[in-house]
C-alpha positions, 0 to 999 in steps of 0.5 A: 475495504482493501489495500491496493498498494502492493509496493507500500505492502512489500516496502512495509515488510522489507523495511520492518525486516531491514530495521530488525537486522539493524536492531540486532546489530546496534545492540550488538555493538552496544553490548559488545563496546560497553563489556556487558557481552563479556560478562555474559560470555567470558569467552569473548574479549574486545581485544582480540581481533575478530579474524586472525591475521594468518586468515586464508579464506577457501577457495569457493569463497569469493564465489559465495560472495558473488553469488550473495551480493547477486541475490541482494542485488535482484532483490533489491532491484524487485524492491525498485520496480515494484515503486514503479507500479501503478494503478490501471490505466482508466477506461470505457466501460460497456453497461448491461442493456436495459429492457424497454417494452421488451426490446433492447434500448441501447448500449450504453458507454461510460468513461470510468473516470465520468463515473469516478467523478460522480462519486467524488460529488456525492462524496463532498455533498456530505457534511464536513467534507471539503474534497473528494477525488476517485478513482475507478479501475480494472473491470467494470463488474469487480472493478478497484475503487480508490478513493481520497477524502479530505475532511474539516478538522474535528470531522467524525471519521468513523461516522464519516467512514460509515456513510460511505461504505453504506450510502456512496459506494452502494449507490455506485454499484447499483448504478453501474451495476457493478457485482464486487470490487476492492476499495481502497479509502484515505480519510485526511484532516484538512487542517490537523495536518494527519491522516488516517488510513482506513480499510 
């Protein structure tokens, strides 16, 4: 299974990336506060300033800081619209027409969210399942299916994981007829108060 969620990918990665700079940067101090950085470098003393007071910056200085503090603001506006991000509206789908007699029976339309709601109720049939929600987006022949489970404390995860992937979502492509999608799958605990994110 998948992972649908562009802006927890792209937060993970930025955060991971802002958390090592304020690593460096913490040790840094540390090591430059405590005298540990001065016996590595000699050259380095705490009592000197870090820029000399007669210090002229060049002209295309501001212009550097302009252009800096720019990039980081687009970046960090890329950051805020990706959280707006959400998932594809649900809609109707058309299934393939089914042969009677060798004539055509019919078209037949389904709302994705009657079809996601039928796979929740398969879901919590299961033993040890307290909720199910779904979701089912996109195209009707690879379409995203999101689904979220809540399972009674001490359930068997895995096995619970298992029955899915095999029995429910099999069920749900051969009824809809559905050729491939992605699935995103979150199992919860229902009273440890933990969840576990598979796929």
């Amino acid at each position: 299974m998948a992972s649908a969620t562009p802006p927890a990918r792209l937060n993970r990665i930025l955060l991971f990336l802002i958390g090592l700079v304020l690593l460096a940067a913490g040790v840094f101090g540390l090591l430059f506060g405590t005298g540990v950085l001065r016996q590595v470098l000699p050259g380095i003393d705490p009592s000197v300033p870090l820029l000399p007071a007669d210090l002229t910056l060049p002209e295309w200085a501001p212009w550097v800081t302009l252009a800096v503090a720019v990039v980081v603001g687009l970046l960090a506006l890329r950051w805020l619209l990706a959280q707006a991000r959400r998932r594809p509206r649900t809609s109707a789908w058309t299934l393939p027409s089914a042969q009677v007699a060798g004539r055509d029976a019919g078209t037949t339309r389904i709302h994705s969210d009657h079809a996601a709601d039928a796979l929740a109720a398969d879901i919590e049939s299961y033993d040890g399942v307290q909720r199910a929600a779904a979701a089912l987006v996109g195209d009707r022949r690879r379409p995203e299916i999101h689904l979220d489970v809540t399972a009674d404390d001490g359930a068997d995860l895995a096995a619970l994981r298992t029955r899915i992937t095999d029995h429910a979502l099999p069920r749900l492509r051969s009824a809809l007829d559905i050729e491939s999608g992605r699935a995103d799958l979150v199992l919860r605990l229902a009273e440890a108060k933990e969840h576990s994110r598979v796929g």
